[in-house]
C-alpha positions as CSV (number, residue, x, y, z in Angstrom):
1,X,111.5,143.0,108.0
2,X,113.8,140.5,109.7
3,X,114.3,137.1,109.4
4,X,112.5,134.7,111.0
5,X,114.8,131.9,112.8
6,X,115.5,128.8,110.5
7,X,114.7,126.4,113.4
8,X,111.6,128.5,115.0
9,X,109.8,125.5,117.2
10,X,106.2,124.9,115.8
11,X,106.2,126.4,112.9
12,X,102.9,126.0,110.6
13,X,101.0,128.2,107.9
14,X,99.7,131.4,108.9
15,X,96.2,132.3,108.0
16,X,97.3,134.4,105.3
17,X,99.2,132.1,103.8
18,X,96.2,129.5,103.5
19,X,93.8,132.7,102.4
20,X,96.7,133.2,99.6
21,X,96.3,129.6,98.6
22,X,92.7,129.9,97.9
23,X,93.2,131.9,95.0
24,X,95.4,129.6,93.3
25,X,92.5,127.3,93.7
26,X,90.9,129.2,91.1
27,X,93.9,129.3,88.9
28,X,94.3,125.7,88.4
29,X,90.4,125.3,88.0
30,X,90.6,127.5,84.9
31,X,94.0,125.6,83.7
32,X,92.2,122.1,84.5
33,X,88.6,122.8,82.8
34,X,90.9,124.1,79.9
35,X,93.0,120.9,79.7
36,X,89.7,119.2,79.3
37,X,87.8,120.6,77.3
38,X,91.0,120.8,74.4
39,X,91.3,116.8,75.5
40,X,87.6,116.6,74.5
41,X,87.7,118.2,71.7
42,X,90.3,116.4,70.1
43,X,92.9,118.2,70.9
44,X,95.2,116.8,73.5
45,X,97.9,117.1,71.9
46,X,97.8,121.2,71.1
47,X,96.6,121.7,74.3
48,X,99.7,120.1,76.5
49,X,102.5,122.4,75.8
50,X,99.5,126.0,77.0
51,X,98.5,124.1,79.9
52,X,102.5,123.6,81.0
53,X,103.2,127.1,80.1
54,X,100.3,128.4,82.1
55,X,101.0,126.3,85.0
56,X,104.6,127.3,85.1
57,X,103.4,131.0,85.9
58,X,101.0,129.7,88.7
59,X,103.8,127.2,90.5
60,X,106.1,129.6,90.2
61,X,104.4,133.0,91.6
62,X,103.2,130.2,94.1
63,X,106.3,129.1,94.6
64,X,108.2,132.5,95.3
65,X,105.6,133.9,97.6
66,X,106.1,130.6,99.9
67,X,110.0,130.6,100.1
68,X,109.6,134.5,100.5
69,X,107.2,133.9,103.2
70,X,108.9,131.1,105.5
71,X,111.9,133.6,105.4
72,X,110.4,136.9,106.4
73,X,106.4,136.5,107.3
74,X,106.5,139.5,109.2
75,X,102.5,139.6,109.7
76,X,102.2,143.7,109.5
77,X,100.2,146.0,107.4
78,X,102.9,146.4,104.7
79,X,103.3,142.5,104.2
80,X,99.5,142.2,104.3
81,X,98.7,144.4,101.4
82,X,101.8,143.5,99.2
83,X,100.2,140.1,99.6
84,X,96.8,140.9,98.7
85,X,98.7,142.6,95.6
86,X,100.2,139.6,94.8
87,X,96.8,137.6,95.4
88,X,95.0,140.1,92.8
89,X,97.6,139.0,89.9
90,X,96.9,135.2,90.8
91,X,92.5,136.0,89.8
92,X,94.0,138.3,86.7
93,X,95.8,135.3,85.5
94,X,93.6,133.2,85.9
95,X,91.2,135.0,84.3
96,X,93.3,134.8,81.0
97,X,93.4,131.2,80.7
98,X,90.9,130.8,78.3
99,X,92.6,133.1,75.8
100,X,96.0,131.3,76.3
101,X,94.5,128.0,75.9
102,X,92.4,128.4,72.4
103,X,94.2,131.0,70.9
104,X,97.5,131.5,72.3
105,X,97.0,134.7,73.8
106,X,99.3,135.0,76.9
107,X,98.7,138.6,77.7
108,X,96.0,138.6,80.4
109,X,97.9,135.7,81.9
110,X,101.3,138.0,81.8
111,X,99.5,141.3,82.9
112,X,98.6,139.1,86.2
113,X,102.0,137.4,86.3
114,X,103.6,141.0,86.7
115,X,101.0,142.1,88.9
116,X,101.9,139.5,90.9
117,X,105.7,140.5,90.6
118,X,105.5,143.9,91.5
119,X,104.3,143.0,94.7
120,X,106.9,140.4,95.3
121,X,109.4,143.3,94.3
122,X,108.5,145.5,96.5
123,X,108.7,142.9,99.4
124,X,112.4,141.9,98.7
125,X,113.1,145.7,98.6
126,X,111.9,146.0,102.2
127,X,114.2,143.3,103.0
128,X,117.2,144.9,101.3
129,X,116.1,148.5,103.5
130,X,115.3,146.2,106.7
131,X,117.6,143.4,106.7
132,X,121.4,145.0,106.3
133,X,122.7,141.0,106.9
134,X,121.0,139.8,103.3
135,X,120.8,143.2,101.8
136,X,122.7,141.9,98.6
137,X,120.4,138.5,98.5
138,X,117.2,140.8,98.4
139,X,118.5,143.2,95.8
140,X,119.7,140.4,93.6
141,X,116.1,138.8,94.0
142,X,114.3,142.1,93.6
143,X,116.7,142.8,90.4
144,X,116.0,139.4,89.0
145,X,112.5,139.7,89.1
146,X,112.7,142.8,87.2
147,X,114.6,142.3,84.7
148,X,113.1,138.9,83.8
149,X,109.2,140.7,84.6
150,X,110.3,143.1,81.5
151,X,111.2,139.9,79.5
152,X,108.2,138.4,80.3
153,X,106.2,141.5,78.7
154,X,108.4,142.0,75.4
155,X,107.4,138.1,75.0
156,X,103.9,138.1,75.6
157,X,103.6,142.1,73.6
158,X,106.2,142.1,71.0
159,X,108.2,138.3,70.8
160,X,106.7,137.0,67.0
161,X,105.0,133.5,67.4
162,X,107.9,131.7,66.0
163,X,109.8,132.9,68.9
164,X,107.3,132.6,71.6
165,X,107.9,128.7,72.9
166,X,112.0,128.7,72.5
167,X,111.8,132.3,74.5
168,X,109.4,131.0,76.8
169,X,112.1,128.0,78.2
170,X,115.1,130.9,78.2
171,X,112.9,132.9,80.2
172,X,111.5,130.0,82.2
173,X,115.4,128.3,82.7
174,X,116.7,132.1,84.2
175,X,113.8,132.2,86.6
176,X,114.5,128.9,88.1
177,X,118.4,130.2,88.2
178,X,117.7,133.2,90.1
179,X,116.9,132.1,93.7
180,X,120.8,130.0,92.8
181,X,122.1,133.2,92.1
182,X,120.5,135.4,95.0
183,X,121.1,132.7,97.5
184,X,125.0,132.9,97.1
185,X,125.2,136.2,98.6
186,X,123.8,135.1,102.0
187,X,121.3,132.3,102.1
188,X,117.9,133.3,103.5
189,X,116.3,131.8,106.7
190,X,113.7,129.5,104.7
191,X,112.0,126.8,107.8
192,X,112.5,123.0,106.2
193,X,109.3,122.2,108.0
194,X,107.1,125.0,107.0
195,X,108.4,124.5,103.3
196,X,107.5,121.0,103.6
197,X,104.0,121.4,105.2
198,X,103.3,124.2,102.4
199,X,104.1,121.8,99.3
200,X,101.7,119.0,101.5
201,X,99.1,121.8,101.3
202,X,99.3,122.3,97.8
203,X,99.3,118.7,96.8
204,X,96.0,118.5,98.7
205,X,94.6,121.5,96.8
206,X,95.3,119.6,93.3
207,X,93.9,116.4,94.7
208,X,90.5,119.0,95.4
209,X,90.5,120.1,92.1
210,X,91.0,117.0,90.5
211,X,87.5,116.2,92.9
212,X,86.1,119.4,91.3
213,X,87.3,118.0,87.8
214,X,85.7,114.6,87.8
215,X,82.6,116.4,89.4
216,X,82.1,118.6,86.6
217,X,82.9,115.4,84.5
218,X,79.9,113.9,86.4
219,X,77.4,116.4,85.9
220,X,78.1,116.8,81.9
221,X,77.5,113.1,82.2
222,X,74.7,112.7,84.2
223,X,73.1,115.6,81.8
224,X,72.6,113.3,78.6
225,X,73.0,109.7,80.2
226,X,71.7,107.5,83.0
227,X,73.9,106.4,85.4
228,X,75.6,103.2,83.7
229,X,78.2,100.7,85.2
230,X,81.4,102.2,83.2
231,X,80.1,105.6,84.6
232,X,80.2,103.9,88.2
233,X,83.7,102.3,87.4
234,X,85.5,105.3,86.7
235,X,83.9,107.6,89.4
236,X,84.7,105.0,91.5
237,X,88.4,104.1,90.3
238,X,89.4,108.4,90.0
239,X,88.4,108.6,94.0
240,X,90.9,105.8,94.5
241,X,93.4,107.0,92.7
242,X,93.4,110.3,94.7
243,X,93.2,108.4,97.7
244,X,96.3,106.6,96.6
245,X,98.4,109.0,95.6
246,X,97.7,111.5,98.2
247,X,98.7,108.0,100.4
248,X,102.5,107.9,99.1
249,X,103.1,111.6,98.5
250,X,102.6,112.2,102.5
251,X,104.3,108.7,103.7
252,X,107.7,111.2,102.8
253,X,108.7,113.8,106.2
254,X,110.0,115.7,103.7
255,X,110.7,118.4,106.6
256,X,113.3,116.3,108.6
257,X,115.1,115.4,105.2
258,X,115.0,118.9,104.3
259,X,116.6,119.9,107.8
260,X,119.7,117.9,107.1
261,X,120.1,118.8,103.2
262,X,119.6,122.0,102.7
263,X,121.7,122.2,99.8
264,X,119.5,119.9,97.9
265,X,116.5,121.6,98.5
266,X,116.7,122.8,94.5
267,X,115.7,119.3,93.2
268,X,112.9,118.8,95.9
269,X,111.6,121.9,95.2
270,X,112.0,122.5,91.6
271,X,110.7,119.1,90.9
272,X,107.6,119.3,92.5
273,X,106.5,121.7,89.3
274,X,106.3,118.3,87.7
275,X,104.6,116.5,90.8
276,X,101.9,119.4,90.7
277,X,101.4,119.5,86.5
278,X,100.6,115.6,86.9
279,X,98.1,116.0,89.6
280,X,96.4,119.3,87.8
281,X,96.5,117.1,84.2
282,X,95.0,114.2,86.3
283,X,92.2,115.7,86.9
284,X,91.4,117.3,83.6
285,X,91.8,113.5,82.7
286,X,89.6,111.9,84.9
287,X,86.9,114.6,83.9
288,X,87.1,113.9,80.4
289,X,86.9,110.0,81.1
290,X,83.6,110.4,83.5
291,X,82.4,112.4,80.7
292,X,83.2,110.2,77.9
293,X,80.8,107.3,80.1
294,X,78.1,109.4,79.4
295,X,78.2,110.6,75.7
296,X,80.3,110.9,72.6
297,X,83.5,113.3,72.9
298,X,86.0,113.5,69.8
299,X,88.6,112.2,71.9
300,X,89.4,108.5,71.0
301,X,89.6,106.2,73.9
302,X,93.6,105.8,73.9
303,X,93.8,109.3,74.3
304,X,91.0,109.8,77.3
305,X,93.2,106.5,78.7
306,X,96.2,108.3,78.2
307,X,95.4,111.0,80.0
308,X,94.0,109.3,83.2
309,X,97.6,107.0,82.9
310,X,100.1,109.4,82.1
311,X,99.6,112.0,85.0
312,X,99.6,109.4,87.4
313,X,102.7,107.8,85.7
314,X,104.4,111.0,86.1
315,X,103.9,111.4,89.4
316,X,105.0,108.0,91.0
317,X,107.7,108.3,89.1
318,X,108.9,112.2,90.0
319,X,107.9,111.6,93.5
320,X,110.6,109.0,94.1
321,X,113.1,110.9,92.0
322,X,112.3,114.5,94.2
323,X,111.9,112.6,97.4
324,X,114.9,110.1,97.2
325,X,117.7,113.4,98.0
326,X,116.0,114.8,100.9
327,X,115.2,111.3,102.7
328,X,116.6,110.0,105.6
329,X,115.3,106.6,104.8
330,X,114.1,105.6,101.8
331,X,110.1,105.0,102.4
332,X,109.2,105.1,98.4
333,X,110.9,101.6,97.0
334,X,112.4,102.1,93.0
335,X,111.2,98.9,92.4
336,X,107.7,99.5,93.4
337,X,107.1,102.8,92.1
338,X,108.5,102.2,88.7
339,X,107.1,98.8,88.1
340,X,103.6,100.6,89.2
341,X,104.3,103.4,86.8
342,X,105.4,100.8,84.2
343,X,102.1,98.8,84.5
344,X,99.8,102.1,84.8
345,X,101.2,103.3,81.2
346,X,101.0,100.0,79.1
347,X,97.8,100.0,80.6
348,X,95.7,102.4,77.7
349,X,96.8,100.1,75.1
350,X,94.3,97.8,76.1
351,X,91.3,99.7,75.8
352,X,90.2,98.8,72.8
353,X,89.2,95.3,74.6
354,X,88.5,96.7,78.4
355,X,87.5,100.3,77.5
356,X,88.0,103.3,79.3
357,X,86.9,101.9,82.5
358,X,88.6,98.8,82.1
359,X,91.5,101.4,82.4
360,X,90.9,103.6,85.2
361,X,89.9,100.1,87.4
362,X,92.9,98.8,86.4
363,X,95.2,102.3,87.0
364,X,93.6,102.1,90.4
365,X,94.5,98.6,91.2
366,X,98.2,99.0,90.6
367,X,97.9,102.2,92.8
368,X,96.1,100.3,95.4
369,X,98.9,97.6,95.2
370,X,101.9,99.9,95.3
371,X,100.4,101.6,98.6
372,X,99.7,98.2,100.2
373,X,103.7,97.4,99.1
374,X,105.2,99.9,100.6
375,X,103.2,100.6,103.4
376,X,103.8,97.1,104.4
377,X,107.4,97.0,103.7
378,X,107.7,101.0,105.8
379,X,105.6,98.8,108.6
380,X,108.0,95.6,108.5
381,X,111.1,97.8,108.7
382,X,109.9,100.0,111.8
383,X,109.1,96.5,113.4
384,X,111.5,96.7,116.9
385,X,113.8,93.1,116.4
386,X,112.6,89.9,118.4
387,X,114.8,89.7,121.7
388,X,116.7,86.2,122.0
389,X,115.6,83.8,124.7
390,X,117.6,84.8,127.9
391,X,118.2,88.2,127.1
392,X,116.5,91.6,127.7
393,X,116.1,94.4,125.4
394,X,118.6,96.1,127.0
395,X,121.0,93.1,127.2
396,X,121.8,90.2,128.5
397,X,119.3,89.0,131.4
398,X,121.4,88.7,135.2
């Protein structure tokens, strides 16, 4: 179990790590359809603060399987089953959504959430037996776990209801402190790039399941409606949204900045939770807007335009606040990103005289435009500068 190099040439995602991946695929379906349907139902509101607790225990077992990995991916039998361990707890989870969502019942999701730890556990412990150079770092990570893992069970079993949200943000605020903590004893060998192509995998897994959302917002559609021109506008305007945003997120080589600042690698990393929620909410948004094109949902229209405006708000904004520390040179313009996010969130208000898809057209538009900005602005700055008559590029001619 030893660490791999931190600047190991041609480093990409093993196999494994993409099978891994496809199991979180199902554990942000089950978050997403449940967004939705609470959205449709009337109750978007209720059903925000579940969908963000759920969705912290997937980005985060996601999260500490991927920093464990780019550190010690040793590829042999040990590492192979621990992972399938770990990729059992991710389908347990998720198959506890429902319960979570409607009734508040975050047992099943915490009986896969410790599933998931134990296997995480044992990994760090064969670091600490394998590894006598970051012994301490993998005891204080496999100690961590733990004693937070037992936490996480006296909350779901025993921690009354009135209890359960404030204990849920203590519990949540000493996970995120405990890679901090570990890390001070010897940093591990985590590889910038292969962190950075991982988090460019993931994004494009929540842009496929915000596909899969509007798709199942289709068919519910198409089931008690003819296809209709606001139906058309919105499947139309969700695609280009995607497009958009999948457009800016990978403008960023988040692996060079991450090369040269290490140290801020917290704030890019942590703050992608809220880059991923807004993608994963985006799509339980645009679902419920095809939907709503279609037939009567209990939703009103500012809230279905809501919640196609504020995910995407979110995430223009948190991708130039996670991005700005890590890059070399600033790609993602303030101005353009906030103004964009500025226009995309006043935009709901007019529904009442544009509708719904008067909404999503316009939220694509201002996309469109703030990809057309900066790409032209990244393209004008790269451009080499015009060489003065009687000179070469190299200097002046003989």
């Amino acid at each position: 179990m030893s660490a791999r190099p931190v600047d190991e040439p041609h480093r990409v995602s093993s196999q494994l790590e993409l099978l891994f991946d496809l199991t979180f695929v199902v554990a942000v379906a089950a978050v997403t359809a449940q967004l939705a349907h609470e959205i449709v139902e009337g109750h978007a509101g209720a059903g925000v603060v579940p969908f963000l607790q759920v969705f912290f225990a997937i980005w985060w077992a996601w999260m500490n399987f991927t920093w464990f990995a780019s550190s010690y991916d040793t590829d042999d039998v040990a590492y192979r089953v621990l992972t399938m361990v770990q990729m059992a707890g991710v389908l347990v989870l998720a198959a506890g959504v429902p319960a979570a969502g409607e009734h508040g019942d975050y047992r099943f999701v915490t009986l896969g959430y410790v599933i998931m730890r134990i296997g995480l556990v044992a990994q760090w412990l064969r670091v600490a037996a394998e590894d006598p150079a970051r012994r301490r770092t993998a005891l204080r990570y496999g100690g961590g776990i733990t004693v937070l893992t037992a936490a996480w069970i006296v909350h779901s079993w025993v921690a009354p209801a009135s209890v359960e949200l404030p204990l849920f943000v203590l519990l949540a605020a000493l996970e995120l402190a405990v890679p901090r903590w570990a890390e001070r004893a010897e940093p591990t060998t985590w590889h910038p790039h292969h962190i950075a192509e991982r988090y460019g995998l993931f994004v494009i897994i929540l842009l496929g399941e915000s596909v899969l959302a509007a798709s199942r917002g289709v068919a519910s559609a198409l089931e008690t409606s003819e296809i209709t021109s606001p139906f058309v506008m919105i499947a139309v305007s969700g695609l280009v949204v995607l497009f958009a945003l999948w457009w800016l997120y990978f403008l960023v080589e988040a692996g060079e900045g991450l090369s040269g600042r290490r140290d801020r690698s917290y704030r890019w990393g942590y703050g992608h939770y809220g880059i991923f929620a807004a993608l994963a909410a985006l799509g339980a948004g645009l679902e419920v807007a095809v939907e709503q094109s279609g037939h009567h949902v209990a939703a009103a229209p500012l809230t279905v335009g809501y919640a196609v405006a504020i995910p995407v708000g979110a995430f223009l904004l948190l991708l130039w606040l996670v991005h700005t520390p890590v890059e070399q040179e600033s790609v993602i313009r303030p101005a353009v990103i906030s103004g964009c996010a500025a226009v995309v969130l006043a935009l709901p208000l007019a529904v009442r005289w544009i509708g719904v898809h008067g909404v999503a057209t316009a939220v694509a538009a201002a996309c469109v435009l703030a990809v057309a900005i900066t790409v032209g602005v990244s393209a004008r700055r790269r451009r080499p500068a015009p060489v003065a008559a009687g000179t070469t590029a190299t200097g002046p001619r003989p």
